[in-house]
MARDO-938885 format. One record per residue (C-alpha): x, y negated, z negated; residue number from 1. Coordinates in Angstrom, 1 decimal, padded with zeros to 4 digits, always signed. Example, Ala and Ser with C-alpha at 12.3 -4.5 7.8 and 13.67 -1.06 7.14 Angstrom:
residues 2
+--------+--------+--------+-----+
|   east |  north |     up | num |
+--------+--------+--------+-----+
| +012.3 | +004.5 | -007.8 |   1 |
| +013.7 | +001.1 | -007.1 |   2 |
+--------+--------+--------+-----+
end
This chain:
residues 257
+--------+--------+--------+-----+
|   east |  north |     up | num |
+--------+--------+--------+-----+
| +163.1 | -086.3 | -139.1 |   1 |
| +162.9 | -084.8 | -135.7 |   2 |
| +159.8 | -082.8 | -136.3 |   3 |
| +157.9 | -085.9 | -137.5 |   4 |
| +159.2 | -087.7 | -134.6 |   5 |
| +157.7 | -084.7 | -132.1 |   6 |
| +154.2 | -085.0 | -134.3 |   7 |
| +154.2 | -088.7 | -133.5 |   8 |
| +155.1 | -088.0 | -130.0 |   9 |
| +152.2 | -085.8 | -130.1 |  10 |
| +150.3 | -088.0 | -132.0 |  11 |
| +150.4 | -090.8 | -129.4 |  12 |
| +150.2 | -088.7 | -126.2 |  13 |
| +146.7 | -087.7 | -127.9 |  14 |
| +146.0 | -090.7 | -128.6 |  15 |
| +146.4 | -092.3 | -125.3 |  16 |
| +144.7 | -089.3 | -123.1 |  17 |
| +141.4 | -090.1 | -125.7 |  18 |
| +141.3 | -093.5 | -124.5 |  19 |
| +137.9 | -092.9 | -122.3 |  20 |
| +136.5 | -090.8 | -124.4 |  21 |
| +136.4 | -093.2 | -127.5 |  22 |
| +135.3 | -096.6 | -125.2 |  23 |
| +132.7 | -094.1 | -124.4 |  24 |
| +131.9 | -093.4 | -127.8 |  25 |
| +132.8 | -096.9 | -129.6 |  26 |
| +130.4 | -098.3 | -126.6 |  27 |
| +127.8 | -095.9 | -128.0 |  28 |
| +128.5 | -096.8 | -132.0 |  29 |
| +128.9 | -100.6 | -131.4 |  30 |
| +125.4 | -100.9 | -128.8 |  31 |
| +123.7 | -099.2 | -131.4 |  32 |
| +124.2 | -102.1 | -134.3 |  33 |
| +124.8 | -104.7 | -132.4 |  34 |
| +121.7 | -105.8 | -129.8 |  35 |
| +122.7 | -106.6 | -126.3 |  36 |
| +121.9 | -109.8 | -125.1 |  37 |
| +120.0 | -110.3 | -121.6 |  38 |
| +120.0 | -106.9 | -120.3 |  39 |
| +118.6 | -103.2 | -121.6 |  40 |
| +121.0 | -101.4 | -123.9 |  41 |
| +122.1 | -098.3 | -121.4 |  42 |
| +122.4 | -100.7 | -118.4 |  43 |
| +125.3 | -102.4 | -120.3 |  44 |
| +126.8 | -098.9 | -121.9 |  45 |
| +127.4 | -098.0 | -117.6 |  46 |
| +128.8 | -101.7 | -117.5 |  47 |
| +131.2 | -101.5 | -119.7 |  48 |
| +132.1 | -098.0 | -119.1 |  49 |
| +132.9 | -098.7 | -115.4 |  50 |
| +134.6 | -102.0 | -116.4 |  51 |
| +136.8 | -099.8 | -118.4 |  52 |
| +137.4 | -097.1 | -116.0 |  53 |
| +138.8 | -099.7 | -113.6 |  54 |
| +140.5 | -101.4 | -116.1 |  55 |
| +142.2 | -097.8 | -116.4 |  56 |
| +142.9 | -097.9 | -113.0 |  57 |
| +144.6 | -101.2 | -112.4 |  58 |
| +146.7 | -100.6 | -115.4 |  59 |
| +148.4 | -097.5 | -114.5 |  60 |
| +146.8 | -095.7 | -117.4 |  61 |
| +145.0 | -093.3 | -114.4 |  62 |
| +145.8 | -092.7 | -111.3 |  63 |
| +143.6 | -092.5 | -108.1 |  64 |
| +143.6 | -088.5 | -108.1 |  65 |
| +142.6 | -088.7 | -111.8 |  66 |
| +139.5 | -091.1 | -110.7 |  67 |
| +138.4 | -088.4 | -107.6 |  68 |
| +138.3 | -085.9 | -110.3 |  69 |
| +136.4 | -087.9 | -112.8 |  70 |
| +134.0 | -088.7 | -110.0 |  71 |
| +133.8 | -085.4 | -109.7 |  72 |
| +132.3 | -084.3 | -113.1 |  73 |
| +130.3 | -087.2 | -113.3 |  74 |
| +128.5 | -085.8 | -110.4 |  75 |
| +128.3 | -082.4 | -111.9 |  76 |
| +127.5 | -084.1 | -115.6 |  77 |
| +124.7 | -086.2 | -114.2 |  78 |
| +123.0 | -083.5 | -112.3 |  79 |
| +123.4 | -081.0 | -115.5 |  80 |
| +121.6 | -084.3 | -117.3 |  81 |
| +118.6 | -084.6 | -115.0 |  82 |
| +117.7 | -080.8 | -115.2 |  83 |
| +118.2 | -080.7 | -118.9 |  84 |
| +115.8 | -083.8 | -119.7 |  85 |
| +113.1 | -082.5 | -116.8 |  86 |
| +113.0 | -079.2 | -119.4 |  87 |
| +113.3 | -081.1 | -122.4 |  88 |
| +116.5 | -079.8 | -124.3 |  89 |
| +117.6 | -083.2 | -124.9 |  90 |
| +116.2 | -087.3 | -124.0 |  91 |
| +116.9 | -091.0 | -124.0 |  92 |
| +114.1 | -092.2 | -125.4 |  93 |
| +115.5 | -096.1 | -124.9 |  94 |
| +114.4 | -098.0 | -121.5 |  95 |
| +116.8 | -099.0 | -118.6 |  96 |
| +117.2 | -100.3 | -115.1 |  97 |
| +119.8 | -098.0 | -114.8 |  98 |
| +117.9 | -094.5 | -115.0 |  99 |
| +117.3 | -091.8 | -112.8 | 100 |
| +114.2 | -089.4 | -113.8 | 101 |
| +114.6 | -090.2 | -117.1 | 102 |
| +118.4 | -089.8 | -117.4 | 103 |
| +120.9 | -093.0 | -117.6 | 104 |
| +123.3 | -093.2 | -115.2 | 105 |
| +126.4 | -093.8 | -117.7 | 106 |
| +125.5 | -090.4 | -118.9 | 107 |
| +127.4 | -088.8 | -116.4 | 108 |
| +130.6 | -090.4 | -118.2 | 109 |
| +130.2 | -088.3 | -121.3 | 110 |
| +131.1 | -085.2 | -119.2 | 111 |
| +133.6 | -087.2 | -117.1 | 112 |
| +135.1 | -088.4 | -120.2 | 113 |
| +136.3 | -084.3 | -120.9 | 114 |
| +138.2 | -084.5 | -117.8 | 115 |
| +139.9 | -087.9 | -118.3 | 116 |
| +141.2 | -086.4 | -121.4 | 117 |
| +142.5 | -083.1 | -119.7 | 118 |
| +144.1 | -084.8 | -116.6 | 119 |
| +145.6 | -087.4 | -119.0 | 120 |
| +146.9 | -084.7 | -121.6 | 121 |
| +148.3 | -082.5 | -118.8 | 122 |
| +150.1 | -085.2 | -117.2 | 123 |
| +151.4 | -086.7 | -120.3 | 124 |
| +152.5 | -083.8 | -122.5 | 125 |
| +154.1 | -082.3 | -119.2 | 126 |
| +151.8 | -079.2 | -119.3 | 127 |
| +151.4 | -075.3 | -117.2 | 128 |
| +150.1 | -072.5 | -117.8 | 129 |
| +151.3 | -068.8 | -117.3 | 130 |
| +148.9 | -065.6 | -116.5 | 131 |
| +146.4 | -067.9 | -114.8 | 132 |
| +143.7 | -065.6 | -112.7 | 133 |
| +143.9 | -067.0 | -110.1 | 134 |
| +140.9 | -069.1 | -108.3 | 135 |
| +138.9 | -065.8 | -107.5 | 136 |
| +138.1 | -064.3 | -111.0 | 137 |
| +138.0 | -068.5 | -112.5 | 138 |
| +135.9 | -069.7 | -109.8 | 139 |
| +133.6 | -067.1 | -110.1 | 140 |
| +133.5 | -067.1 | -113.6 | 141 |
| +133.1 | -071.2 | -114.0 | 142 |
| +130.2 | -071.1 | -111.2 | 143 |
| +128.5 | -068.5 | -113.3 | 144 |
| +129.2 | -070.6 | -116.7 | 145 |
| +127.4 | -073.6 | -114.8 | 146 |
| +124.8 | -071.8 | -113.4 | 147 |
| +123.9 | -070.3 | -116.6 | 148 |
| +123.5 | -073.4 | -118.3 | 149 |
| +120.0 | -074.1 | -115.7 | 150 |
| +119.0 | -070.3 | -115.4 | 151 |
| +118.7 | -069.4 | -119.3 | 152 |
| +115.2 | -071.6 | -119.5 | 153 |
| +113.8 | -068.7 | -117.0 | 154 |
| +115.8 | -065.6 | -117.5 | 155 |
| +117.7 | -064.4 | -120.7 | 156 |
| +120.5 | -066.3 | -122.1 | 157 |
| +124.0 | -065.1 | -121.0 | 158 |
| +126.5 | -067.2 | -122.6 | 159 |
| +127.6 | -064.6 | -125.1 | 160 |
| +128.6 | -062.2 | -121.8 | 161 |
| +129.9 | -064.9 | -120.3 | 162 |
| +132.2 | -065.9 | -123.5 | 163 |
| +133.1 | -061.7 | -123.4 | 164 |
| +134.1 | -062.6 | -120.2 | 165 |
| +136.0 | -065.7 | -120.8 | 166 |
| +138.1 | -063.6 | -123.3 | 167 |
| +138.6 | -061.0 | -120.7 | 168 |
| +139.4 | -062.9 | -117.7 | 169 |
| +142.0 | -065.3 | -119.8 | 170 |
| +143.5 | -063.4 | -122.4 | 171 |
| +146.7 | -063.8 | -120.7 | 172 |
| +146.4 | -067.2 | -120.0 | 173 |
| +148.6 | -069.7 | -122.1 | 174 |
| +148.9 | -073.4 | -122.0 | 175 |
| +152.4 | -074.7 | -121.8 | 176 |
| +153.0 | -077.7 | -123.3 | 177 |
| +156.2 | -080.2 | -123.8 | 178 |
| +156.9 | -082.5 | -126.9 | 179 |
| +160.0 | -084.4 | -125.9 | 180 |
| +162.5 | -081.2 | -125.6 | 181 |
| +160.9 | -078.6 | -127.4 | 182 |
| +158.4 | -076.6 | -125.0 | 183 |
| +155.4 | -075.4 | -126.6 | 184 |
| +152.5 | -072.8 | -126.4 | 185 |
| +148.9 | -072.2 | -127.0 | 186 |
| +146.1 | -069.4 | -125.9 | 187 |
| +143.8 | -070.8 | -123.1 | 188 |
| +140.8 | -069.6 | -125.4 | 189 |
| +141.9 | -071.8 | -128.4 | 190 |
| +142.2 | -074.6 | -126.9 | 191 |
| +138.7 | -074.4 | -125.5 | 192 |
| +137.6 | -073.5 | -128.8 | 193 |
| +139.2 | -076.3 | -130.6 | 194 |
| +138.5 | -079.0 | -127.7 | 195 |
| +134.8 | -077.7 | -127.8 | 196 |
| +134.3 | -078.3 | -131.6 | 197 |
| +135.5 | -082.3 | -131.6 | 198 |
| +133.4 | -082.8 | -128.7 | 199 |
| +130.8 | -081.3 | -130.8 | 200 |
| +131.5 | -083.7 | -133.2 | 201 |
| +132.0 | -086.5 | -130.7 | 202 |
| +128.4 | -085.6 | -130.2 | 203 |
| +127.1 | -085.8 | -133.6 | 204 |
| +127.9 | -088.8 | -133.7 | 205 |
| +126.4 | -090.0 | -130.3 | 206 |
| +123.0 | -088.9 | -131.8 | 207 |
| +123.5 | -090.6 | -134.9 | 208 |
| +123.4 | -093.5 | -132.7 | 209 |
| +120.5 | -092.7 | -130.2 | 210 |
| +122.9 | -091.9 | -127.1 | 211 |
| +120.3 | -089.1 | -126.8 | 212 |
| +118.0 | -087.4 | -129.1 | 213 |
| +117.5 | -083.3 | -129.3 | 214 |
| +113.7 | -082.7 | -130.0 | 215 |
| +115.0 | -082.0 | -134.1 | 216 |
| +115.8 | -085.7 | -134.2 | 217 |
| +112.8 | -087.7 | -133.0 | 218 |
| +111.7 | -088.0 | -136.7 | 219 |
| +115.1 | -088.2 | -138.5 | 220 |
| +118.8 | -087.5 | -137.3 | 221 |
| +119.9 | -083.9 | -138.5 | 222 |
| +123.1 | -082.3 | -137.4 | 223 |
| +123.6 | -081.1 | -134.4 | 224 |
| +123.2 | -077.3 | -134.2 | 225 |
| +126.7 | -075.5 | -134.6 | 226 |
| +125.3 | -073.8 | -131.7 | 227 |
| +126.2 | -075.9 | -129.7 | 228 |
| +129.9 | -075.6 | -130.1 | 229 |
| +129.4 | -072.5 | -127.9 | 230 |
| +128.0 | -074.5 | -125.0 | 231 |
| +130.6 | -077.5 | -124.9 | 232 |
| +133.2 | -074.5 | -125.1 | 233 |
| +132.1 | -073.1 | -122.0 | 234 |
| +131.4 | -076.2 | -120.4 | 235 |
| +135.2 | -077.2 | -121.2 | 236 |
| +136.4 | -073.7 | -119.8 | 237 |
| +134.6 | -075.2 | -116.6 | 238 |
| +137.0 | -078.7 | -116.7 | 239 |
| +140.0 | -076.7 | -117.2 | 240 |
| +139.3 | -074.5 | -114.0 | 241 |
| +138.9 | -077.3 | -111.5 | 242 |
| +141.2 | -079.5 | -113.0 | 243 |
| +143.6 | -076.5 | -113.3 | 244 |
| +142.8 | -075.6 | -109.6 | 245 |
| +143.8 | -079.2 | -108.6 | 246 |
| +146.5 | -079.1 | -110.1 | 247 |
| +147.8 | -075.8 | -108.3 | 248 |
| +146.8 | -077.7 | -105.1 | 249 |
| +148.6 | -080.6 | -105.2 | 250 |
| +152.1 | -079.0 | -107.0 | 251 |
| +151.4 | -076.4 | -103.4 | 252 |
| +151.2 | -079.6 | -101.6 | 253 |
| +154.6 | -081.1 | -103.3 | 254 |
| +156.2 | -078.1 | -102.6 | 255 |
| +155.6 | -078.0 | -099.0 | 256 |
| +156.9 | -080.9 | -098.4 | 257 |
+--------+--------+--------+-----+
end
């Protein structure tokens, strides 16, 4: 019994920490079968999704340093969004009130939605992590990551160095991670790998129903390149650096005191 009883422990703590990420995605899925009365379809996706973040708030379910750091990648999402559609990798083809050069504003949630899910998972399954790098070698390393994701439509594609690299500069990096009283472990590197493939699938289903549309898909909807598994897995190594980073911050802060 007590193994099933840590899996549904585990289970749940998921569960909960997904809760952004699927009103992000059931907003997506319902909007695009049901028509939205009165207003454009991706003015009321932001609506709801900011109803729901304070919703979050005012419930206890996240708390104000968990809101500063979605804020944070929704900044970072958003400006990501506005290069990529000016080059056309990607485009929301739908019209709004709500969009900036081409790019909807909620958009930005998408990416935010990966850090909800890491502050809420670290919080709730009690997590740490040994041989972490220390800001230097991550920082550098996450700034490169981002930057490569707007340099590779001018200069060659690095992502494979930088995934060398990410193996390099983490392969002693593990996540600690609690279920009730047994204390658990994982590489840093799997878990980007695995958290990188069901956002991958999180958005396969987005463009099944026209969140956004990769040139392949104006004509029908085809699967999204497996490709792309290696781009949300470095963008997720870039989540778990400043989210790690903040969390080193504010335990130095708690233990000052």
């Amino acid at each position: 019994m007590k193994p099933i009883k840590q899996l549904l422990h585990f289970v749940y703590h998921q569960a909960m920490s997904c809760i952004f990420p699927v009103a992000i995605f059931g907003t997506l899925a319902l909007s695009g079968i049901v028509e939205v009365p009165f207003m454009y379809r991706y003015d009321a996706i932001l609506l709801i999704l900011l109803g729901v973040q304070v919703l979050m708030y005012l419930s206890g379910l996240e708390t104000r340093d968990e809101i500063k750091v979605i804020c944070v990648f929704h900044v970072i999402g958003l400006l990501l969004e506005l290069y990529k559609v000016r080059m056309g990798s990607w485009s929301y083809p739908e019209p709004g009130f709500t969009k900036l050069l081409g790019v909807p504003l909620y958009s930005g949630f998408m990416y935010a939605s990966v850090a909800s899910f890491m502050c809420q998972v670290w919080r709730r399954l009690r997590m740490d992590m040994t041989g972490w790098p220390g800001l230097p070698a991550a920082g550098l390393l996450g700034g490169a990551i981002y930057l490569n994701f707007f340099a590779h439509h001018f200069i060659p594609d690095f992502r494979w160095w930088l995934t060398a690299l990410v193996l390099i500069v983490f392969w002693r990096t593990w996540i600690i991670y609690r279920v009730l009283t047994v204390t658990y472990r994982m590489p840093l590197t799997l878990a980007f790998l695995i958290v990188g493939f069901f956002i991958w699938l999180a958005e396969n289903i987005a463009t099944f129903f026209n969140a956004w549309k990769y040139p392949d898909q104006h004509l029908e909807w085809k699967l999204v390149s497996v490709s792309k598994i290696s781009s949300w897995f470095l963008l997720v190594i870039i989540s778990v650096i400043i989210v790690a980073q903040l969390k080193h911050v504010k335990a130095g802060r708690k233990t000052a005191r």
